[in-house]
C-alpha positions in Angstrom: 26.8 149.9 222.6 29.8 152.4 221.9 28.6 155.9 222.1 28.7 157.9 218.8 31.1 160.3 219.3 29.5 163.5 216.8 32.7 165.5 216.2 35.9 163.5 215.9 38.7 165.9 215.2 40.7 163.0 213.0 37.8 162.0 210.9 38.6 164.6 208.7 42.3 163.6 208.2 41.9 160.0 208.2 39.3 160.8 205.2 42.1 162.6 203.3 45.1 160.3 204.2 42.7 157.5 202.7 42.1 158.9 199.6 45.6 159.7 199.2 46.5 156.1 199.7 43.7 155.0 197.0 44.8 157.6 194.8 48.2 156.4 195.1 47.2 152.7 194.6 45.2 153.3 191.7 48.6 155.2 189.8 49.8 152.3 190.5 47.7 150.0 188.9 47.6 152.4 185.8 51.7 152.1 186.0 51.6 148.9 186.6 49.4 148.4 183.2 51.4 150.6 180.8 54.3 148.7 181.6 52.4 145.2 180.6 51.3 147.0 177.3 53.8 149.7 176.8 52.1 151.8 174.5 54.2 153.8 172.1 54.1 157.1 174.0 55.3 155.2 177.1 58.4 153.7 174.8 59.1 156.9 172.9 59.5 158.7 176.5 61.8 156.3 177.8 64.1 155.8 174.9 66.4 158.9 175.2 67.6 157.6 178.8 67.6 154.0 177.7 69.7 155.3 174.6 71.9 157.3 177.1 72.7 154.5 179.6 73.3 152.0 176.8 75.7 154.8 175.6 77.9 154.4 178.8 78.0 151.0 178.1 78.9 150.9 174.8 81.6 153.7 174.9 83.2 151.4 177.7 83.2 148.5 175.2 84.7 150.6 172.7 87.9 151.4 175.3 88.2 147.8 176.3 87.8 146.6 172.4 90.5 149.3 171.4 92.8 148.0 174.4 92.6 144.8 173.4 93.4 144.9 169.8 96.5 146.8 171.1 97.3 144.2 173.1 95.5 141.7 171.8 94.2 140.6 175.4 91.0 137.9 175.9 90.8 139.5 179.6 89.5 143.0 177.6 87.7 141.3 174.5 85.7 139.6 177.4 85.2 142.9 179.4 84.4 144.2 176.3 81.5 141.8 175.0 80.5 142.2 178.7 79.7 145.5 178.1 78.0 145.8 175.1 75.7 142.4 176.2 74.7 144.9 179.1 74.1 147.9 176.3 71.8 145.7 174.0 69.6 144.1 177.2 68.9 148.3 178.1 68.2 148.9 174.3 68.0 145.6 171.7 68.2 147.4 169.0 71.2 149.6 169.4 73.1 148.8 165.9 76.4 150.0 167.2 76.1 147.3 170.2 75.2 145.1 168.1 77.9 145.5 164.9 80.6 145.6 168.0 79.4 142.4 169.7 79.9 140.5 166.4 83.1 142.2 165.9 84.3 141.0 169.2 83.0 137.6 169.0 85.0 137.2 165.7 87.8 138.5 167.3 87.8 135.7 170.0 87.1 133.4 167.5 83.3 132.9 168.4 82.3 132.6 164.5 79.1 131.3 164.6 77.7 133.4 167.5 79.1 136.6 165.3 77.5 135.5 162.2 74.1 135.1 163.7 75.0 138.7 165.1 76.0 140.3 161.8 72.7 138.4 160.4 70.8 140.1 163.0 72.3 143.4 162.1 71.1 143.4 158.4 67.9 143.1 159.9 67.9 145.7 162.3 69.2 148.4 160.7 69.4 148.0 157.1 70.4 152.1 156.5 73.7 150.2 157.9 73.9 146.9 155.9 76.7 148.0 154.1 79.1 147.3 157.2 77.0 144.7 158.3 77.8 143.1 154.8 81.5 144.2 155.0 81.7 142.3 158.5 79.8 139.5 156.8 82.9 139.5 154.3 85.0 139.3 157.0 83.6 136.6 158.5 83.4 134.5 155.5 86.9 134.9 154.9 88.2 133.9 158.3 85.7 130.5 157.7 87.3 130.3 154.6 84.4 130.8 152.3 85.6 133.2 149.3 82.6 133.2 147.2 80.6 133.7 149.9 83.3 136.7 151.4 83.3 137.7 147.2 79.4 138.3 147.4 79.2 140.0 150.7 81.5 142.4 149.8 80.3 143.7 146.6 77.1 144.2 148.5 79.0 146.6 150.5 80.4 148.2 148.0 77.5 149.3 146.2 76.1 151.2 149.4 79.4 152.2 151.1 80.3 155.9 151.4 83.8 154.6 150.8 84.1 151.3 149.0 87.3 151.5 148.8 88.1 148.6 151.7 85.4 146.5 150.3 86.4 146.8 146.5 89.9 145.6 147.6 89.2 142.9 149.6 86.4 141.9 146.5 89.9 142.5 144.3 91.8 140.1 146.1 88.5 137.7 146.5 88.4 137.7 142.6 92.0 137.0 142.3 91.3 134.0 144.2 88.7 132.5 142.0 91.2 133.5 139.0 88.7 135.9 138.1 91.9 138.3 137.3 90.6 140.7 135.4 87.6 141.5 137.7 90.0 141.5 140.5 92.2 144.1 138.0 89.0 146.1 137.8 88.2 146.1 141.6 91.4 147.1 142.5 91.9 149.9 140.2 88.8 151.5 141.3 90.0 150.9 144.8 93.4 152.9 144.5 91.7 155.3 142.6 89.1 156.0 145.5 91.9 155.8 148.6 93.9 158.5 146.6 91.3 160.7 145.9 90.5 163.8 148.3 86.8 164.4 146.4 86.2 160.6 147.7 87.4 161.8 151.1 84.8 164.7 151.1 81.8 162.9 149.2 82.3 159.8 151.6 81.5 162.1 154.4 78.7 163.9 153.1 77.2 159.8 152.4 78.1 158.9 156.2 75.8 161.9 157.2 73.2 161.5 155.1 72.5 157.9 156.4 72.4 159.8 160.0 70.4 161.8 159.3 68.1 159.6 157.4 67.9 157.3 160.4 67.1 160.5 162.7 64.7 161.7 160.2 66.4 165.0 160.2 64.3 166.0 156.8 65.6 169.8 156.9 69.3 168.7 157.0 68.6 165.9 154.4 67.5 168.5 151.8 71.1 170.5 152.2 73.0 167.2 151.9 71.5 166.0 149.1 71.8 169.0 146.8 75.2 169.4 147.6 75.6 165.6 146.5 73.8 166.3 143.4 76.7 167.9 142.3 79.2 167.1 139.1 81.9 169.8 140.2 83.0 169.7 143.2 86.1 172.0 143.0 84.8 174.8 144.7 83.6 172.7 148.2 87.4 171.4 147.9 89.1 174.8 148.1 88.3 175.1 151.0 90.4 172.7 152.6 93.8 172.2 153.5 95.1 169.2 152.0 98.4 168.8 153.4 97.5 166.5 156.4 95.4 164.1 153.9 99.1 164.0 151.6 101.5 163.2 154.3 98.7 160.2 155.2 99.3 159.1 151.4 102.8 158.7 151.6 102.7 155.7 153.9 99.4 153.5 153.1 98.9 149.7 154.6 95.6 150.4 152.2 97.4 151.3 149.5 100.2 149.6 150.2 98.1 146.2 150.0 96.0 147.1 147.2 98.7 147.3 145.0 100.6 144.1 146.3 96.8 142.6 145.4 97.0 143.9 141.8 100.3 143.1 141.1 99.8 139.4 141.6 96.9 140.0 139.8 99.0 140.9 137.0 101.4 138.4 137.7 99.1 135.7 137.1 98.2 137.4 133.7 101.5 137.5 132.7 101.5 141.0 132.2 105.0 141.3 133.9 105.7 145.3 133.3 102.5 145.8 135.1 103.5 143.4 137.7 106.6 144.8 138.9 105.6 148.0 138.7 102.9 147.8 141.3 104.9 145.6 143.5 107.6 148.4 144.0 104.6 150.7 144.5 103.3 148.5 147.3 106.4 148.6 148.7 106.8 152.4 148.7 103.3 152.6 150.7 104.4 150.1 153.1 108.0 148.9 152.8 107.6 145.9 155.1 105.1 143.8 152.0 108.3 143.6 150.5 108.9 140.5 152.3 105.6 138.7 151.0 107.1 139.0 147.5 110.8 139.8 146.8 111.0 136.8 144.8 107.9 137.4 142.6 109.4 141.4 142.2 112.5 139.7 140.8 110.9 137.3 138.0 108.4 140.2 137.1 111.3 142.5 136.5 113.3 139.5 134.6 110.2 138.2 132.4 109.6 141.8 132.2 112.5 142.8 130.2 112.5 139.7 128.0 109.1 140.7 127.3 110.3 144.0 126.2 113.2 142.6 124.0 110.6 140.0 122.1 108.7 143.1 121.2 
């Protein structure tokens, strides 16, 4: 029979290097559990770093999505959806991952893979649908689908800080269907807003209140939304030099399509005055349309001036 040995100097030690281990175990366990259920504190005090290392991602899609319109490379369209696949598996519902992955998939021609995308979008992050609905519109049109594109983007237009993109495309949309003098309408309104400094400055104010509606920034909400309750906005606008946002007038590809768009709209009307006159505007915004419709700009300005001699 061993002898009992009455004061063993490592009992003590062993006592507290096996609690530790328990201890340790049993953190474990609770860890362990958490993660299985991942109750909301857990999720809420993880998000910020998963946010932030999706960002790196997703600014590194960005690069490789800007080089590659550039160049219009598959190698950096592919690095590019890469990325922002590795941005949405760290944080699913990151809208700006998501919105870019469609983009790039219709880009590379992947249309049904970015329509379920810009689907999942609108149902993600509906403070957004309004480019979810304007990418929709794009997708529509490249599948050839203009009632479809027509519908999706009026539906941006009626949210968009700036509807000035989506009205024009709906312009030219309408226009197709012969529905000229909604496409007329459309148009108009989207000149009107691409010209306009106050849209400039309101748009902005809309672009951060949906931020700050999605952050829940309450106190900041208030100050934007009694500075949008505003009629006059003459004062705000004083402020600003306007010079830069004039030179960017003076050669438009918007503006420069817009009015190509409502000139055929006209043209189909037979309103030939109206016709020509917006084709040589088109073609002071962006000289190079010209080309699309030199021979239209020369029966416009013909019929135009019999028109004027029957009157």
């Amino acid at each position: 029979m061993a002898k009992k040995i009455a004061n063993d100097p490592y009992r003590f030690s062993d006592k507290i290097f096996l609690g530790s281990l328990v201890a340790i175990w049993g953190i474990l366990c609770i860890f362990g559990i958490l993660t299985l259920i991942q109750p909301k504190w857990l999720v809420n005090l993880s998000k910020p770093g998963r946010t932030e290392e999706a960002m790196t991602n997703i600014n590194a899609g960005n690069s490789y999505l800007y080089n590659a319109r550039q160049n219009n490379s598959t190698k950096n369209f592919q690095l590019a959806l890469t990325n922002y696949q590795k941005a949405l598996e760290i944080d699913p519902s990151n809208y700006e991952a998501m919105a870019n992955l469609g983009i790039t998939y219709l880009y590379l021609n992947m249309v049904d893979e970015a329509q379920a995308t810009f689907e999942k979008c609108l149902k993600t992050d509906t403070n957004s649908d309004y480019h979810s609905y304007a990418y929709l519109g794009d997708l529509y049109e490249r599948k050839g689908n203009i009632e479809k594109a027509l519908e999706c983007y009026l539906l941006s237009a009626k949210k968009h800080p700036d509807p000035s993109y989506p009205l024009r495309k709906a312009g030219l949309f309408s226009m197709r269907l012969e529905k000229n003098d909604d496409a007329i309408n459309y148009l108009k309104k989207s000149i009107g807003l691409t010209k306009s400094f106050e849209n400039v400055y309101k748009a902005t104010l809309k672009e951060a209140r949906y931020r700050l509606t999605k952050d829940q920034d309450t106190f900041n909400l208030k100050i934007i939304d009694k500075e949008l309750q505003k009629t006059d906005f003459t004062k705000d606008l004083q402020r600003y030099d306007k010079n830069i946002f004039k030179q960017t007038q003076q050669a438009s590809k918007d503006l420069g399509y817009a009015h190509m768009y409502l000139a055929d709209a006209y043209f189909f009307k037979k309103l030939f005055k109206e016709a020509a006159d917006n084709y040589e505007l088109s073609m002071h915004y962006f000289p190079t349309l010209g080309e699309k419709f030199n021979d239209k700009l020369a029966f416009a300005r013909a019929n135009s001036r019999k028109q004027d001699l029957q009157q």
